[in-house]
LUMMI-850146 format. One line per 3 residues: number of its first residue (from 1); their letters; for each residue x, y, z of C-alpha. Coordinates in Angstrom, 3 decimals. Each point is the difference from the previous one (the first is absolute). Layout:
NUM> A> X/Y/Z; ...
//
This chain:
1> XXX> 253.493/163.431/64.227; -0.792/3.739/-0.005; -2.011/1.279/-2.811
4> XXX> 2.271/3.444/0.139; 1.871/0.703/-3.032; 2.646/1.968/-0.326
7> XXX> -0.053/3.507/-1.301; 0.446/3.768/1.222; -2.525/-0.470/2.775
10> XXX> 2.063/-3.301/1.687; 3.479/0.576/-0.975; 0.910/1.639/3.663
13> XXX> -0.640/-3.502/1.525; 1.776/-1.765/-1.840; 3.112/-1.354/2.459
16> XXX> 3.191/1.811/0.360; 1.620/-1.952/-2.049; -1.191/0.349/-3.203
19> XXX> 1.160/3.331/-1.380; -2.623/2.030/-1.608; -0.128/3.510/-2.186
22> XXX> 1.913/2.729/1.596; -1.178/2.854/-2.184; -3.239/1.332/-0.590
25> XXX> -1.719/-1.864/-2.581; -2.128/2.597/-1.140; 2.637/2.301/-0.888
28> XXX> 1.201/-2.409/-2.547; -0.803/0.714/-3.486; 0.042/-2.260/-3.041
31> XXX> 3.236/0.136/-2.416; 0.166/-3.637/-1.238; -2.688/-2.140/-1.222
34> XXX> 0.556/-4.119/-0.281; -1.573/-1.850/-2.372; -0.436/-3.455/1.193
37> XXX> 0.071/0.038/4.064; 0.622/-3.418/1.048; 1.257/-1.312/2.838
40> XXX> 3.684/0.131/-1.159; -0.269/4.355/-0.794; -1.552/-0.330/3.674
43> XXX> 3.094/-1.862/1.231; 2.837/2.049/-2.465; -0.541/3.482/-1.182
46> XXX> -2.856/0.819/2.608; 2.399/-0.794/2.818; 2.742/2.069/-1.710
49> XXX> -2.665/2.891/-0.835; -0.745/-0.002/3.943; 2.810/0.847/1.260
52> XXX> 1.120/3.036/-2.765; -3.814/1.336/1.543; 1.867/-1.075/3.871
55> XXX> 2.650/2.195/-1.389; -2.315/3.286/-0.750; -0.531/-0.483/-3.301
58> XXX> -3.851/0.261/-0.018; -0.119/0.223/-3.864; 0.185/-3.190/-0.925
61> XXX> -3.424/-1.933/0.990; -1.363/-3.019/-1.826; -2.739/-0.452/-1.881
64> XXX> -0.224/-3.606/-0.603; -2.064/-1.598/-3.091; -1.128/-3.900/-0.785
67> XXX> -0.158/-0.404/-3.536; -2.175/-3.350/0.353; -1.549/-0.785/3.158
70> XXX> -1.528/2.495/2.782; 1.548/-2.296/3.089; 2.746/1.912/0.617
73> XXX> -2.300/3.032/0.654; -3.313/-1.748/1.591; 2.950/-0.866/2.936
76> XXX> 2.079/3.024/0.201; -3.208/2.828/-0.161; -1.940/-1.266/3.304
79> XXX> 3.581/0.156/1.418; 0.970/3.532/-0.744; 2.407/-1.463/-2.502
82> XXX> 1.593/-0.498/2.949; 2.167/-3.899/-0.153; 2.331/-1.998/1.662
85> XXX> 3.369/-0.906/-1.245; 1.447/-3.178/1.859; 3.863/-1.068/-0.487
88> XXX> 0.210/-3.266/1.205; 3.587/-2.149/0.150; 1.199/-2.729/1.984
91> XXX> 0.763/1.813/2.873; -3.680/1.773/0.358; -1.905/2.929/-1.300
94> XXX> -0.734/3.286/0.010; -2.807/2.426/-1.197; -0.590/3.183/-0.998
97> XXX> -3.119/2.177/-1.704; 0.143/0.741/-3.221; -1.862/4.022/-0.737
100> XXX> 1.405/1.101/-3.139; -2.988/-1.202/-2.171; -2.166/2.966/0.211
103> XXX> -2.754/-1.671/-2.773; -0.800/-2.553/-2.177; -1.579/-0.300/-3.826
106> XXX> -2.055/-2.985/-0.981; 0.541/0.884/-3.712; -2.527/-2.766/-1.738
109> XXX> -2.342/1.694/2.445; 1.009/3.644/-1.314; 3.252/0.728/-2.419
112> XXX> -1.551/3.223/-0.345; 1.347/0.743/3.808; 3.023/-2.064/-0.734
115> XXX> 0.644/2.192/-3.182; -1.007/3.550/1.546; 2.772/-1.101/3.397
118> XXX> 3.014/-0.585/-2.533; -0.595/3.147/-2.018; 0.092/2.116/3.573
121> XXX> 3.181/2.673/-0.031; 0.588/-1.270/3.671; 0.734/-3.669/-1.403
124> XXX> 3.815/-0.125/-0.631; 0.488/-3.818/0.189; -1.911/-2.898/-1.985
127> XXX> 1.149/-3.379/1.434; -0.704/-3.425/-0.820; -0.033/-3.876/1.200
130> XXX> -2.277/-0.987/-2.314; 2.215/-3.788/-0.796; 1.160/-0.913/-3.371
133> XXX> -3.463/-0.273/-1.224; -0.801/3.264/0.305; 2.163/1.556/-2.436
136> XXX> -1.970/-1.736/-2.908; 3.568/-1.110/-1.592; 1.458/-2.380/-1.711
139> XXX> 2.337/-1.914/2.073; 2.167/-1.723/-2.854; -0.110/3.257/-1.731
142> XXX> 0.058/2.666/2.563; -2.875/1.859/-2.847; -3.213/1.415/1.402
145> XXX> -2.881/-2.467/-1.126; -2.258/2.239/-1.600; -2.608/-2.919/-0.468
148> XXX> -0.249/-0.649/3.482; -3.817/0.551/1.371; 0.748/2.671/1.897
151> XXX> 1.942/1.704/-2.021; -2.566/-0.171/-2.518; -2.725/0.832/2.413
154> XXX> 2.244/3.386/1.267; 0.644/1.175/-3.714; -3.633/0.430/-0.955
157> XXX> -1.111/0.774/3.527; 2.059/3.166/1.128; -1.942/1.023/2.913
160> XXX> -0.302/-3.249/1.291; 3.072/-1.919/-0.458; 0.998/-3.790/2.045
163> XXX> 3.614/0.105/-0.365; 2.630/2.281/2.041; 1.399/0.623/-3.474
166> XXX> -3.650/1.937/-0.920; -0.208/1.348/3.275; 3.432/1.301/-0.390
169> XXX> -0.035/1.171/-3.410; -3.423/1.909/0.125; 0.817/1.312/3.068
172> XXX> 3.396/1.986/-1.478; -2.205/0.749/-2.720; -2.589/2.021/2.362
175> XXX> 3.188/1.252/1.553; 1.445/1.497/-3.476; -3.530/1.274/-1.340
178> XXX> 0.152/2.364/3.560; 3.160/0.935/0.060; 1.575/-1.601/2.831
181> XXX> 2.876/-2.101/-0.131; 0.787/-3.383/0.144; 1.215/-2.786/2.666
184> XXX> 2.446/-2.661/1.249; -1.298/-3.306/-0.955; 1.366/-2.727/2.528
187> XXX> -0.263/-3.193/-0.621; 0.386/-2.884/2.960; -0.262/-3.141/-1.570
190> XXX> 2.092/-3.013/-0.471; 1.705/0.931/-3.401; 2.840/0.770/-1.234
193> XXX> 0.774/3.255/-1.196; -3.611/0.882/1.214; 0.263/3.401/-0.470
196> XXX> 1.059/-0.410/-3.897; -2.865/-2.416/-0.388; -2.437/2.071/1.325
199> XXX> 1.239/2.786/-2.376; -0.202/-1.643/-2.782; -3.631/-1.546/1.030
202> XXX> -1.172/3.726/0.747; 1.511/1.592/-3.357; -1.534/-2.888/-2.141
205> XXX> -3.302/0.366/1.621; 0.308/3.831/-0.799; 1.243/-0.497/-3.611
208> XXX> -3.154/-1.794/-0.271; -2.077/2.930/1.249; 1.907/2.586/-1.341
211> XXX> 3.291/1.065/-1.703; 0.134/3.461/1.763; -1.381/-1.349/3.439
214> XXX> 3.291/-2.645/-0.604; 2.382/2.527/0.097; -1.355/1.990/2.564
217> XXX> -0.293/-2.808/2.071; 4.120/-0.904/-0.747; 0.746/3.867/0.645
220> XXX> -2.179/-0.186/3.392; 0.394/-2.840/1.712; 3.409/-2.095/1.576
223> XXX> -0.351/-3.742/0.532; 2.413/-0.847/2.281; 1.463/-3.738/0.712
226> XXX> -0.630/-1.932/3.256; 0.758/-2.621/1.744; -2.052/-1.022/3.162
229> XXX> 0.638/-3.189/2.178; -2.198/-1.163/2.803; -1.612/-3.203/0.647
232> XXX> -3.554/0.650/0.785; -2.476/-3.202/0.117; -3.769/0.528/-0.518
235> XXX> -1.725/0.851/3.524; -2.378/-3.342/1.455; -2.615/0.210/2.369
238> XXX> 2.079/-1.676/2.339; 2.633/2.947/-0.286; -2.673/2.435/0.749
241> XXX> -2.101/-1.987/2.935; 3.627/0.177/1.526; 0.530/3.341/-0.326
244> XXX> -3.368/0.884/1.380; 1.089/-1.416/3.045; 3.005/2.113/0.151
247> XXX> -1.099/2.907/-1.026; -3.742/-0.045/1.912; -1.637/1.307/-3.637
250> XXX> -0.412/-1.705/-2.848; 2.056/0.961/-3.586; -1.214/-1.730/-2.902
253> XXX> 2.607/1.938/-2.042; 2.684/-1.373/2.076; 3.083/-0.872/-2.074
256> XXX> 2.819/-2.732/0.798; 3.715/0.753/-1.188; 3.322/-1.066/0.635
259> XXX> 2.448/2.446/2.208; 2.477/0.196/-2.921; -1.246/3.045/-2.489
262> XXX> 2.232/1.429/-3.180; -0.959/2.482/-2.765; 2.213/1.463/-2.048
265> XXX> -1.253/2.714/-2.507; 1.716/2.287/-2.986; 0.070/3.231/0.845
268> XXX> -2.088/1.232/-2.798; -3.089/2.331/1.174; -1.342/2.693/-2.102
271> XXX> -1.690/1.729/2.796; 1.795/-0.498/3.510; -0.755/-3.025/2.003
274> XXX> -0.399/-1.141/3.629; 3.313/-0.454/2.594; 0.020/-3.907/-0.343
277> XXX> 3.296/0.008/0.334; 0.067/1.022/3.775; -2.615/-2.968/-0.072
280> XXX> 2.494/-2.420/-1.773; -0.180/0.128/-3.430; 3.218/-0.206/-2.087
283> XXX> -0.439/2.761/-2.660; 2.855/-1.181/-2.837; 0.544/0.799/-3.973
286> XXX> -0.529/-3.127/-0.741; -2.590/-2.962/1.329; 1.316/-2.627/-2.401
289> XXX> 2.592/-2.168/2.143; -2.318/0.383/2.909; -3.207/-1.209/-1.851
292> XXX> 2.313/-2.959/-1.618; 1.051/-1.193/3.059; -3.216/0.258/1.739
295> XXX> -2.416/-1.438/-3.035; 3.292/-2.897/-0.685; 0.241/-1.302/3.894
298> XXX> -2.765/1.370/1.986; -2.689/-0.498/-2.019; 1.638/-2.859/-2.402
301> XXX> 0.474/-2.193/3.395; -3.368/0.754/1.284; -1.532/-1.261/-3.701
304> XXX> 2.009/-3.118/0.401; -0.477/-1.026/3.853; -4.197/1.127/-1.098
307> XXX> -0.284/-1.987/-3.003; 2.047/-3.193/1.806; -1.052/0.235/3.094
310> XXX> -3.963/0.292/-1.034; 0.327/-3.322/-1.931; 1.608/-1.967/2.653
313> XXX> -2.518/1.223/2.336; 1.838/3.395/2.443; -2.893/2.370/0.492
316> XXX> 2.417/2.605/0.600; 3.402/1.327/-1.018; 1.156/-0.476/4.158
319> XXX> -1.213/-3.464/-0.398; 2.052/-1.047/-3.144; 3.090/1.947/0.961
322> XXX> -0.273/-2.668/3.677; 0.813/-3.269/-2.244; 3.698/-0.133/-0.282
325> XXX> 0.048/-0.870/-3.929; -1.636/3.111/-0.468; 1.906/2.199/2.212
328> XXX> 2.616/-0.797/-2.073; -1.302/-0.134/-3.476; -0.573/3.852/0.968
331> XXX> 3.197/0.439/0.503; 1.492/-1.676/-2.443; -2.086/1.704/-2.550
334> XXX> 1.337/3.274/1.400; 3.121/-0.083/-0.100; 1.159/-2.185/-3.235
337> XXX> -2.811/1.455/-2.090; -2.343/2.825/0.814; 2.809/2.099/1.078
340> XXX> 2.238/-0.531/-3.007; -2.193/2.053/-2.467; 0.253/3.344/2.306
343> XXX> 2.587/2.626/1.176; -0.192/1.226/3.092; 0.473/3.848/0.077
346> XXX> 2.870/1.324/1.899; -0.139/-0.739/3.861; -2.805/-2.902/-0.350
349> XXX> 0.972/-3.055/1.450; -1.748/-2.344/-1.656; 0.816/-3.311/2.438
352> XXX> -1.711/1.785/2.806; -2.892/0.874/-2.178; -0.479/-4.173/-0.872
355> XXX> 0.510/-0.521/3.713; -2.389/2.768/0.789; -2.720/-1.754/-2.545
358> XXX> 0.450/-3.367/1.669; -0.837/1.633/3.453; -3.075/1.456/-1.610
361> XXX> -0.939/-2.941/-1.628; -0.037/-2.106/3.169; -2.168/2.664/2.136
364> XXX> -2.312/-2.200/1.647; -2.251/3.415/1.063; -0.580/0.406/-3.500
367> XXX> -2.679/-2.313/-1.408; 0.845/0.825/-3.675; -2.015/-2.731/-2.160
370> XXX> 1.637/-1.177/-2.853; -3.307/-0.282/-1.781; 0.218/4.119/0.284
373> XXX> 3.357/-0.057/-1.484; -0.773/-2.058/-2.621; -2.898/1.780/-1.550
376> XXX> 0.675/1.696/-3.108; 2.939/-2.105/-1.087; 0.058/0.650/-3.738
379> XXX> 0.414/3.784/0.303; 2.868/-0.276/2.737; 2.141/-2.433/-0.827
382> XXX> 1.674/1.518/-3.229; 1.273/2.847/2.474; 0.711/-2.692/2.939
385> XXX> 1.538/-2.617/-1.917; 0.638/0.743/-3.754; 1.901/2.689/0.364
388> XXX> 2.688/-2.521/2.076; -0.484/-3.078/-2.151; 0.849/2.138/-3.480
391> XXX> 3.534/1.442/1.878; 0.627/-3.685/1.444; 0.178/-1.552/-3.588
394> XXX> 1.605/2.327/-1.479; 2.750/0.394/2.376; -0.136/-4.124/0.163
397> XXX> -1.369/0.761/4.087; -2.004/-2.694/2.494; -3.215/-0.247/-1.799
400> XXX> -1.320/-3.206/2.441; -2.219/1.612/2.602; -1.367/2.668/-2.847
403> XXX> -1.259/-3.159/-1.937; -1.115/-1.703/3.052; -2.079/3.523/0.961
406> XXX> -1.523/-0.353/-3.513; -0.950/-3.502/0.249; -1.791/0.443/3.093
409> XXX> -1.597/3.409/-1.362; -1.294/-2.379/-3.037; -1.157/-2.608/2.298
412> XXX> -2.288/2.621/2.259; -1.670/1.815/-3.273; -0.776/-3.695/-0.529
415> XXX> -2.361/0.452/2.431; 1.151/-3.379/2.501; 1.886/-0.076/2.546
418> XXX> 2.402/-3.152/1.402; -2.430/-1.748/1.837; -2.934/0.270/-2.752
421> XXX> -1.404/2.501/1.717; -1.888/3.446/-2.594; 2.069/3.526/-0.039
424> XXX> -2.096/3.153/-0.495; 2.072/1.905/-2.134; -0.042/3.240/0.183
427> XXX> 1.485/1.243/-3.398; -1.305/2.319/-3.095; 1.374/-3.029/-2.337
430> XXX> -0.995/-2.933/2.315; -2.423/-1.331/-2.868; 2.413/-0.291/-3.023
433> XXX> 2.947/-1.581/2.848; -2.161/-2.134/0.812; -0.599/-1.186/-3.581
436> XXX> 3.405/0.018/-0.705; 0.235/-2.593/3.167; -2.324/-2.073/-1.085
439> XXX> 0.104/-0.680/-3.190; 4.399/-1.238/0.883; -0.810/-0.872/3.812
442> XXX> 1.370/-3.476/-1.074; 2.597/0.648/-2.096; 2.990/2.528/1.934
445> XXX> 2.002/0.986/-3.118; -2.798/1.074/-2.114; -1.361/1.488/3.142
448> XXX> 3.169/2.183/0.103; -0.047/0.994/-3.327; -3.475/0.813/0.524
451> XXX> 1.092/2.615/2.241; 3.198/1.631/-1.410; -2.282/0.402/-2.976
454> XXX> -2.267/1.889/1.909; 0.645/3.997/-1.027; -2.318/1.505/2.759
457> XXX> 2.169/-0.806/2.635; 3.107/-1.665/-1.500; 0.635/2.825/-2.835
460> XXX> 1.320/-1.758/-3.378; 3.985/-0.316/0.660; 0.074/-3.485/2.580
463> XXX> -2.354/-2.221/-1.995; 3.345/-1.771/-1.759; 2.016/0.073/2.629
466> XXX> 1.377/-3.764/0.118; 1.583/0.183/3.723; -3.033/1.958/1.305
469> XXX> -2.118/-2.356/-1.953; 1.273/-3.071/1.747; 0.933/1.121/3.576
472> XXX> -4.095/1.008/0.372; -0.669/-3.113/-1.634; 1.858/-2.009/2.765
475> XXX> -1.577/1.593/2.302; -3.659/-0.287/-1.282; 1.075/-3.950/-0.123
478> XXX> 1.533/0.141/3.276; -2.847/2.033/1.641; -2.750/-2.303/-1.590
481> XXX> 1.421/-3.192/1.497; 1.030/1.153/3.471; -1.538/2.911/0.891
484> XXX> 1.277/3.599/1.214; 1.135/-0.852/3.289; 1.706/-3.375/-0.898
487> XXX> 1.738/1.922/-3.019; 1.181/2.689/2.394; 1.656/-2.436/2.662
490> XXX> 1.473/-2.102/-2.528; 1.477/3.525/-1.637; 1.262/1.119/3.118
493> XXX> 1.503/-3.385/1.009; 1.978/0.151/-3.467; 1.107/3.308/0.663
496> XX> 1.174/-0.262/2.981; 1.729/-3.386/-0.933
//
């Protein structure tokens, strides 16, 4: 192995076959700052971002931020933040350099620099993937959570705040007290009507500052609604000792996507924005039956293959999607009842999109854990699965996978998988879930109640619904006595028959 990395000084011998930068990077300057750069901004809105800059646009540079953690930067900074972005399907790979990032704030290490970047004139766009958590909401509610820590922490610590809501709303507030206007906030995460959300997050947080600062804020600022679709599993050492042999450097900031890629954003920008559209992007009025069918069968699929597959023992999506029963539980929940509760906007055709979600699903280059999936659970599945499950009963629709998805979800927060084996969940509510599962672990009814009763996630209007109640207490009876993958062949079979 060569102890080269990649950066400016290597990037010339890197093979011909990995395309690279074709403009001058140091021409670029910055016009949109992300708040949260993860792997999936690397894989999504960087790659769109490079090629508006491909395109002439030098304007619109990145400066990136972590929130949390200073990984993200300790691996892109030796490298230039120079990175690798590697599609990988069935039929091979290709890779190409990433250049757009231009810098990167630590902010635990300094908000002060975070703060004095997002109050710069130059600074047009504020985007976001910061995942449900971030917004400091409540999910059953939609309301911002003003007695969250960090909220707390932000409200009585201006000039060094912890959430992108403080970050955010101080900055405009710097902005306003100089004179210079506003900008686009963009959110990128998995939510529906993001942009709304986000809004409403921002203009609370500001209320809470300041009545005057609120309506400047609503008078300077757009929020516009997104929806962003690509599969992009966390990078393993593995993925990057292979690339190093490919590429003759080594990237530890290497990302791993899919070759499918979708964003579709309002049109809503109160001070210009970059050319993503010659890049891809579907600029619409409205997000909304995009988002719905993306958050309803994308991502309420992937929830269900995670959450089953994990506790019959598939370490990845690819590897539950190969066992027949499961293969076809996918599409079954597809098409009789994830794509009942959504409209597909005029020239959408929304068979090929369930095919198309199959095919991703089974990518065998695409070593998506369903561990990763999982995590987080409580905050996702009221957008992934609620929202279907209220429009099934009251239109009297298939409710029978939905409950099954549930009762699987329920059995994983309990913390045990099929074969006896610990889970490490990964959720901001796993403690009380895990209550809830143990003190009814024996007893599936009142374990089902336990759970419609729970507001957090559940909100207050399915706790007394009888056929709801009973269809997730078959299958918490039916899961407890034969396991996942016994349950799912022997709901296939009857299908079928």
């Amino acid at each position: 192995m060569t102890e080269k990395i990649l950066n400016n000084h290597t990037l010339e011998q890197l093979p011909a076959s990995v395309t690279r930068p074709g403009y001058d990077r140091n021409a670029v300057t910055p016009g949109i700052v992300h708040l949260g750069t993860g792997a999936f901004h690397r894989a999504h809105q960087a790659r769109y971002t490079e090629e508006v800059l491909e395109n002439g646009e030098t304007g619109w540079g990145i400066i990136g931020s972590s929130l949390r953690s200073p990984t993200v930067r300790d691996q892109l900074a030796p490298q230039d933040y120079l990175y690798s972005l590697v599609e990988k399907g069935n039929d091979g790979e290709k890779i190409r350099v990433i250049g757009c990032i231009q810098d990167l704030h630590v902010a635990p290490e300094s908000p002060r620099a975070l703060l004095d970047t997002l109050a710069r004139d130059e600074i047009r766009v504020v985007s976001l993937t910061i995942t449900e958590k971030g917004y400091c909401h409540d999910p059953a509610t939609g309301n911002l959570n003003l007695d969250h820590p960090d909220i707390r922490h932000d409200l009585d610590n201006p000039q060094a705040p912890k959430s992108a809501l403080g970050f955010i709303v101080y900055a405009l507030r710097e902005r306003m007290e100089k004179g210079l206007p506003g900008f686009t906030l963009l959110s990128c995460d998995n939510l529906p009507s993001n942009g709304k959300l986000l809004e409403q997050m921002v203009s609370g947080f500001a209320r809470a500052v300041d009545s005057g600062l609120a309506q400047w804020v609503a008078e300077n600022t757009s929020c516009p609604c997104t929806m962003i679709d690509r599969i992009v599993p966390a990078t393993t050492d593995a993925d990057r000792d292979a690339l190093e042999k490919t590429l003759g450097v080594r990237d530890n900031a290497a990302v791993m996507a899919e070759p499918f890629t979708q964003w579709v954003v309002e049109d809503n920008f109160v001070r210009g924005r970059p050319g993503w559209e010659k890049a891809g992007v579907t600029f619409v009025d409205d997000v909304e039956p995009y988002e719905w069918i993306k958050l309803r069968l994308l991502n309420g699929c992937h929830s269900l293959l995670a959450y089953s597959g994990y506790l019959a023992g598939f370490e990845t999506v690819a590897d539950v999607m190969a066992e027949p029963a499961f293969a076809a539980l996918a599409k079954q929940f597809l098409a009789n009842e994830a794509s009942a509760a959504v409209e597909a906007p005029e020239g959408f055709d929304l068979q090929h999109y369930q095919q198309q979600l199959l095919e991703r699903f089974s990518n065998r280059a695409l070593r998506h854990r369903t561990w990763q999936i999982a995590m987080d659970g409580s905050q996702k599945i009221p957008q992934r699965w609620l929202g279907t499950l209220r429009h099934q009963l009251e239109n009297g629709g298939a409710i029978d996978l939905l409950t099954f998805a549930l009762a699987c979800w329920i059995r994983y927060v309990g913390a045990e998988d099929d074969a006896g084996k610990p889970i490490e969940v990964s959720d901001p509510l796993a403690v009380e879930l895990k209550a809830l599962c143990d003190r009814h672990r024996d007893t599936p009814r009142e374990l089902a109640d336990a759970f419609l009763a729970y507001t957090p996630v559940f909100g207050s209007d399915l706790r007394y619904n009888q056929r709801l109640q009973e269809a997730l207490t078959n299958w918490l009876t039916t899961l407890g006595s034969q396991g996942v993958l016994k349950s799912v062949r022997m709901q296939m079979q009857t299908s079928v028959a």
